[in-house]
C-alpha positions in Angstrom: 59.4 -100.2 -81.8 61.3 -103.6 -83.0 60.8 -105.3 -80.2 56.8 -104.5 -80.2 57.0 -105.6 -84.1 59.0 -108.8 -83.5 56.5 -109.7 -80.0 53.2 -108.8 -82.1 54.5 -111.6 -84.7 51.2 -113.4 -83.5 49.2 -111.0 -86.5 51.5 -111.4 -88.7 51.5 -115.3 -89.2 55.1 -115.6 -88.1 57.0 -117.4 -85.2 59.2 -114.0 -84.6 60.2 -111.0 -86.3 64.1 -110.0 -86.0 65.7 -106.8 -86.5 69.3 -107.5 -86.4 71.5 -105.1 -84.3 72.7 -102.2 -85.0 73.9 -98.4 -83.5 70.5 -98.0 -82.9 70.2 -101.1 -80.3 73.4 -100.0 -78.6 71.4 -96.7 -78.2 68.9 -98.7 -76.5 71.3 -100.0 -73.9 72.4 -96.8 -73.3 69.1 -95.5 -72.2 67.9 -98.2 -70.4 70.9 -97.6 -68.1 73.8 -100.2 -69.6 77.3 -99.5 -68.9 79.2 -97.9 -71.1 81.6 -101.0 -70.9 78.9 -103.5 -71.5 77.9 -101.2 -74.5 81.0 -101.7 -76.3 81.7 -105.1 -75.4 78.3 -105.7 -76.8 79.3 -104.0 -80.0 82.8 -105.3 -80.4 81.1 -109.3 -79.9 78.5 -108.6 -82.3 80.9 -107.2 -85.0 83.4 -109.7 -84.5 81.0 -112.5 -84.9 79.4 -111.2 -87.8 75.9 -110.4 -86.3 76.5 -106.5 -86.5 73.9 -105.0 -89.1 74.5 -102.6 -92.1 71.5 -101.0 -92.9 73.0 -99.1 -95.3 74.2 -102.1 -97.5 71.8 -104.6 -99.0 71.9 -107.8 -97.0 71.3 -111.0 -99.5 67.8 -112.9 -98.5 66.2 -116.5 -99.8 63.2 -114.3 -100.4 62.3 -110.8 -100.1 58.7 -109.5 -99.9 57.8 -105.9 -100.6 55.2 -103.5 -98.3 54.0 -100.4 -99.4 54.0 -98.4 -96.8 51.4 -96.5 -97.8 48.9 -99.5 -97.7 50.2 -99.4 -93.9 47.3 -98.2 -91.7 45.9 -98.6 -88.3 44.6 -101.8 -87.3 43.0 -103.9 -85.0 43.0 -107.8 -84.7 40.2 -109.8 -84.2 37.6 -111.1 -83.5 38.9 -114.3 -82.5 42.8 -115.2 -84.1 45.4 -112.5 -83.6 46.4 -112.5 -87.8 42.4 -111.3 -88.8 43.5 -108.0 -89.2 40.9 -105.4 -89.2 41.7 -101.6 -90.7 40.1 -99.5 -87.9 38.4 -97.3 -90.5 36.5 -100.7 -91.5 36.0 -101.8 -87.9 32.0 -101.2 -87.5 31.7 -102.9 -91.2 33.6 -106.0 -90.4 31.8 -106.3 -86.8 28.4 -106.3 -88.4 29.6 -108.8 -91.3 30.9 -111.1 -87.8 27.3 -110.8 -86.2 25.4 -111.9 -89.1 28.3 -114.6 -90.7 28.2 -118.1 -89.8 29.7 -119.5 -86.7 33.6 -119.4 -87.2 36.7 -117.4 -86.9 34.6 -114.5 -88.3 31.5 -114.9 -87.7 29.3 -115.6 -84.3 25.6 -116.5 -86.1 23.8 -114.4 -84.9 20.0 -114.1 -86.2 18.7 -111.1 -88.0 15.8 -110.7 -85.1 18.8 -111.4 -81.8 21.0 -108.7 -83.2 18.8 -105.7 -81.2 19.2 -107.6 -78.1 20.0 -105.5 -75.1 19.8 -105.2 -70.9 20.2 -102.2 -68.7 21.8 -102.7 -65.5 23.2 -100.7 -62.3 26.7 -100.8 -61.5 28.3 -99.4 -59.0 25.2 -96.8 -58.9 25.2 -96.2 -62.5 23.0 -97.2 -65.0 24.6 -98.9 -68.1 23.5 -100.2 -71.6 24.9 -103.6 -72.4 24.9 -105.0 -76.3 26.3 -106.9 -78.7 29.8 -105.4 -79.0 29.9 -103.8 -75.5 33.4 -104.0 -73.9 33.3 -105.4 -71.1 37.3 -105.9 -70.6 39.4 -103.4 -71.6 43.2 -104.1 -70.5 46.5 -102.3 -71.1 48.4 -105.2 -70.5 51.2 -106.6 -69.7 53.4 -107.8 -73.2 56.0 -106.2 -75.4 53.6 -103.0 -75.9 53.4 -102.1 -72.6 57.5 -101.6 -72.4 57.2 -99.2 -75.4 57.4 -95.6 -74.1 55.5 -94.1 -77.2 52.8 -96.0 -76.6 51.9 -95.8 -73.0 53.2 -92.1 -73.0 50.1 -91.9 -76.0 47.5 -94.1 -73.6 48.4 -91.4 -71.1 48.2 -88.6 -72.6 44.5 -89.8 -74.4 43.6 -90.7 -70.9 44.9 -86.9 -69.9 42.4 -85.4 -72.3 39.7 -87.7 -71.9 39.5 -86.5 -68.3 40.2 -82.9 -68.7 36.8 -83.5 -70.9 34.8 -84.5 -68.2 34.6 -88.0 -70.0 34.8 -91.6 -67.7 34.6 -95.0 -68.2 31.6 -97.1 -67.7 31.3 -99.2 -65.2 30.2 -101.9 -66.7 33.7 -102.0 -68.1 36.9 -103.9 -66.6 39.8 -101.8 -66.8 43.6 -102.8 -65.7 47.2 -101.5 -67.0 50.0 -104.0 -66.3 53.1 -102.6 -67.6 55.6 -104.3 -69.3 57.9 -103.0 -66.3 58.1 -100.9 -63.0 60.4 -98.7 -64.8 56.9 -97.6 -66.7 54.9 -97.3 -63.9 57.8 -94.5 -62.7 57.8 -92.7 -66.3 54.1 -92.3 -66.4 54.3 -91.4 -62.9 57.2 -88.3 -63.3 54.9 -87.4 -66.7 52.0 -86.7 -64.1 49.8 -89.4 -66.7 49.2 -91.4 -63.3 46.5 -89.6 -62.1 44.4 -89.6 -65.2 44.9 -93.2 -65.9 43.8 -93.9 -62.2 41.0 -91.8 -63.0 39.6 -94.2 -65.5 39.8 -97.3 -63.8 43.5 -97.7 -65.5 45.2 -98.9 -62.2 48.0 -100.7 -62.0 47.4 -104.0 -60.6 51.0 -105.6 -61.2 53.6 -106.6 -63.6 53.5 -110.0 -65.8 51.0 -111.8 -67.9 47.5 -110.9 -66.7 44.6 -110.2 -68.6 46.7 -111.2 -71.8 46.9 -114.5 -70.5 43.4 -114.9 -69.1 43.8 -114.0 -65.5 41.8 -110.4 -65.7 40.0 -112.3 -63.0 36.0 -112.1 -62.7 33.7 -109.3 -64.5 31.0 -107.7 -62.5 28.0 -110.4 -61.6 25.4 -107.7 -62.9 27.3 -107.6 -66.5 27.9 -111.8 -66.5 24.5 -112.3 -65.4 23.4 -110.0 -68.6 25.6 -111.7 -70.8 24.4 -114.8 -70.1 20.6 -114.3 -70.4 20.5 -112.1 -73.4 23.4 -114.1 -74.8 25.2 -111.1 -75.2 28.5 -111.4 -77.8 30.0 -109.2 -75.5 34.0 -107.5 -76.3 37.4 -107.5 -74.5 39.6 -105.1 -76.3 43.1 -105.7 -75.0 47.1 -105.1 -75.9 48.3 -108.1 -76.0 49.3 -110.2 -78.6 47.2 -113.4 -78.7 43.2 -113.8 -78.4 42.1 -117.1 -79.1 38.5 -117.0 -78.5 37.3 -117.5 -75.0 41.1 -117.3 -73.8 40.9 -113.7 -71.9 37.5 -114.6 -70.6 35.0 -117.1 -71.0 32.4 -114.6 -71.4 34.2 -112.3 -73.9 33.1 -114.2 -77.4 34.5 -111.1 -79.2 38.4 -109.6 -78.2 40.2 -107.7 -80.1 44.3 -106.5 -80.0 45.1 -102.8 -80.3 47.6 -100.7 -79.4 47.3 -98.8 -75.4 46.0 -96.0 -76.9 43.0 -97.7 -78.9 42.5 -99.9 -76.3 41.4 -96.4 -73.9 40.1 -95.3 -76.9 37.5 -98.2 -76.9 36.9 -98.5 -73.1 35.7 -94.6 -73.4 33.4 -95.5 -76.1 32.2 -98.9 -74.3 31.8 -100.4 -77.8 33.5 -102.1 -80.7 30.7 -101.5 -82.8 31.5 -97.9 -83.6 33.2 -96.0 -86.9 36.0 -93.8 -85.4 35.8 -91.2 -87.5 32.0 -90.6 -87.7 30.6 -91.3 -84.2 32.2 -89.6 -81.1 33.0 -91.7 -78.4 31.0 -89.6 -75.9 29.4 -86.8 -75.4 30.7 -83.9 -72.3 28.9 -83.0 -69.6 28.3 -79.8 -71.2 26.8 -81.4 -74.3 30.1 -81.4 -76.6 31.1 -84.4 -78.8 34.1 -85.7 -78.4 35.8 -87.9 -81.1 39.1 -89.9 -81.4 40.9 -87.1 -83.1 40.4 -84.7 -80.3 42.2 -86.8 -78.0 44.9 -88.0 -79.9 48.3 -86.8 -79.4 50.8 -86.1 -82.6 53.8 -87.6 -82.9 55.5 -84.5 -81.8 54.0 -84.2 -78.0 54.5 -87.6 -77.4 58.4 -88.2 -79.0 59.0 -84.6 -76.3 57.8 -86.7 -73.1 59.5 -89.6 -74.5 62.7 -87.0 -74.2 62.1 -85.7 -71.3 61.1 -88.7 -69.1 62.0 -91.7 -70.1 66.2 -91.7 -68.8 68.8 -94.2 -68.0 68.7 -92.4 -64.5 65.0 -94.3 -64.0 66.1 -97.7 -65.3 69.0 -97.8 -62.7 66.9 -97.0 -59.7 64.4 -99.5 -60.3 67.0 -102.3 -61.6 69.1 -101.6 -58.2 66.1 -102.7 -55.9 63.8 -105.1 -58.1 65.6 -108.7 -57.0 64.5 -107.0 -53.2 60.5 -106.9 -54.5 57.6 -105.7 -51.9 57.3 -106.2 -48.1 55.0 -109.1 -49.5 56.9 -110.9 -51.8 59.8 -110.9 -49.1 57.4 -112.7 -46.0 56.6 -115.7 -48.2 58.4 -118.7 -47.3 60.0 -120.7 -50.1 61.8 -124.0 -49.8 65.4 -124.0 -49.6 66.2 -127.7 -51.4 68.7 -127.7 -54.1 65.9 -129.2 -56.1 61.9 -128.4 -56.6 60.4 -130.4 -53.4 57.4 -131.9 -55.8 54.0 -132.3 -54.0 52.1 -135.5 -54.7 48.8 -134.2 -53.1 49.0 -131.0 -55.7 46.3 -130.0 -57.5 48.2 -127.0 -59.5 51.3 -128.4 -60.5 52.7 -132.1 -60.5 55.9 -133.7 -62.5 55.2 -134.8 -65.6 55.2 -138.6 -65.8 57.2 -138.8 -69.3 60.0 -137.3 -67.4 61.0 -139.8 -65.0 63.6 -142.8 -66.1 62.0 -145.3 -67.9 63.1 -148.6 -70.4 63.4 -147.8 -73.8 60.8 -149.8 -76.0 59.1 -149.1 -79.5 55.6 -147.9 -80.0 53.1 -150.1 -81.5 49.4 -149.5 -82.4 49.3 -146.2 -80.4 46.2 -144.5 -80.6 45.5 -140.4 -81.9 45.7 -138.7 -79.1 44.5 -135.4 -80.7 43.2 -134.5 -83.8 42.8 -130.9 -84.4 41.7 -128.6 -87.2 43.3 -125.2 -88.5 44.2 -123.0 -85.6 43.7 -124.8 -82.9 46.4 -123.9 -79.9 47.7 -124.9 -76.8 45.8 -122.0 -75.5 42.5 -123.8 -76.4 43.9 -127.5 -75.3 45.4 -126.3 -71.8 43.6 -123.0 -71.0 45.5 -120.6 -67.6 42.2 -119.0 -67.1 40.0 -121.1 -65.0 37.2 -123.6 -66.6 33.9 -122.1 -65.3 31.7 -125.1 -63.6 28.7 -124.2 -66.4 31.2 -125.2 -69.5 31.4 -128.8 -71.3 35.2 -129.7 -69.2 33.4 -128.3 -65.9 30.7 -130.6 -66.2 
């Protein structure tokens, strides 16, 4: 739970959040399989070097800022900067505020008589409704999140009841899980949550930045083609911890942060335009609706498979074969030169001109290079995701 605080810093306004260590991080190295010898020369460097936490006494700070933690509730992040924090009870509010505000970082301008716009298409043999709001991405991604065992054991177990329901996914929708680790993919497995996440379209399509980066890869023509001529604000919901507008998808105008759980939550309702606690996110086969609450699991159930599956056993079988990686990853040939053999004919990659030896000499009269307003990033001035051929830099 540190760790996912200090890497969701992003919607917080902060470069980091730090937890200094304590017992309790030694009790992390523990589980994850540490020695018991690198445990307590962990613990003797830390004290001795005056990094070794007290909770108990109170540390002295430049400035200290108080939180209620009552005023803590659940929350989402959106719809375009990851520190617009939106209270999930207020979620359907805020999105209809967004469709009718001014273009900005809430608000998409949308006209009073464009907001009822719709399509119906077929995929994959099934009819689906596309809107403003649809998800069309829904990722449990690879970041910080998707290392925390509470929460993926939670996505798992929602996903569990979802399917014991009788409820699925649209297809419409683009669902992946990247976990933060393989030693997640063999927890969920030994919890028998595997199946059920297969079930809705969570598969497990690798390990490292993916969709939280902006390489989910395409969405289904039928569902781009619909975006594009109803100019569609279409919604990727994902757990990551950044979501600059346009950076999971150029075709996502809308994405939102949430925790794994929410983020299943939302790819069974196929909308971010919904009020969790009023509207069900489907209806069963049988004619039952079916709302967030009955498919949430309590603290309780999910700290018991956290127990009972999640063991330093796991983490030291899949730490004693990783550097060996897949039949795949061991047939591709890599260079053996002490340094990186560059390639001048590149298109991908090429070394950086300031690099190589040059005269010193001053600057004079150098122009502005860039000149940027309030939250612009590196993620908007040197995208990963590719530049579709229809945008401005494509052209």
């Amino acid at each position: 739970d540190r760790a996912t605080i200090s890497n969701m810093a992003p919607e917080y306004g902060a470069t980091m959040g730090f937890f200094p260590p304590d017992e309790l991080s030694m009790q992390y190295l523990e589980q994850t399989g540490r020695p018991a010898g690198h445990v307590a020369l962990t613990r003797q460097y830390l004290q001795q070097q005056l990094l070794w936490a007290d909770y108990d006494a109170a540390p002295e700070f430049s400035d200290v800022v108080e939180l209620d933690l009552a005023s803590v509730v659940p929350c989402v992040a959106g719809p375009k900067r990851p520190h617009d924090l939106v209270p999930l009870k207020e979620m359907k509010k805020d999105w209809e505020a967004c469709m009718s505000s001014p273009q900005g970082f809430k608000g998409f301008g949308v006209p009073d008589e464009k907001q009822g716009s719709s399509a119906t298409i077929t995929v994959n043999g099934e009819s689906c409704d596309l809107t403003h709001g649809s998800v069309v991405i829904a990722s449990i991604t690879s970041c910080t999140n998707t290392s925390n065992p509470s929460v993926m054991m939670a996505a798992g177990l929602v996903a569990k009841r979802a399917v014991e329901l009788g409820l699925k996914v649209p297809e419409s929708i683009k669902t992946s899980l990247a976990p933060g680790s393989q030693v997640v993919s063999g927890y969920l497995k030994d919890a028998g949550l595997t199946p059920f996440l297969d079930q809705l379209g969570f598969h497990t399509v690798g390990y490292g930045c993916m969709t939280c980066v902006g390489n989910s890869g395409e969405i289904d023509p039928e569902v781009s083609r619909a975006i594009t001529d109803n100019n569609l604000i279409a919604a990727a919901v994902l757990s990551g911890n950044r979501n600059f507008e346009a950076r999971i998808h150029p075709q996502t105008a809308a994405t939102y942060l949430a925790s794994p759980p929410l983020v299943m939550a939302y790819a069974l309702a196929g909308t971010v335009n919904i009020d969790f606690e009023q509207q069900p996110l489907q209806t069963t086969p049988d004619g039952q609706k079916v709302f967030l609450r009955d498919l949430w699991p309590d603290d309780a159930e999910v700290a018991k498979y956290v127990t009972q599956y999640v063991q330093p056993a796991l983490f030291n079988q899949v730490y004693a074969t990783m550097a060996e990686g897949t039949a795949l990853w061991q047939s591709l040939e890599a260079p053996s030169a002490e340094r990186f053999p560059w390639k001048s004919d590149s298109t991908y990659i090429n070394p950086p001109p300031f690099f190589a030896p040059q005269a010193a000499a001053s600057i004079k009269d150098a122009y502005c290079l860039l000149l940027l307003g309030d939250s612009v990033t590196t993620d908007h001035i040197s995208p990963v995701s590719r530049i579709p051929p229809t945008s401005d830099a494509g052209k």
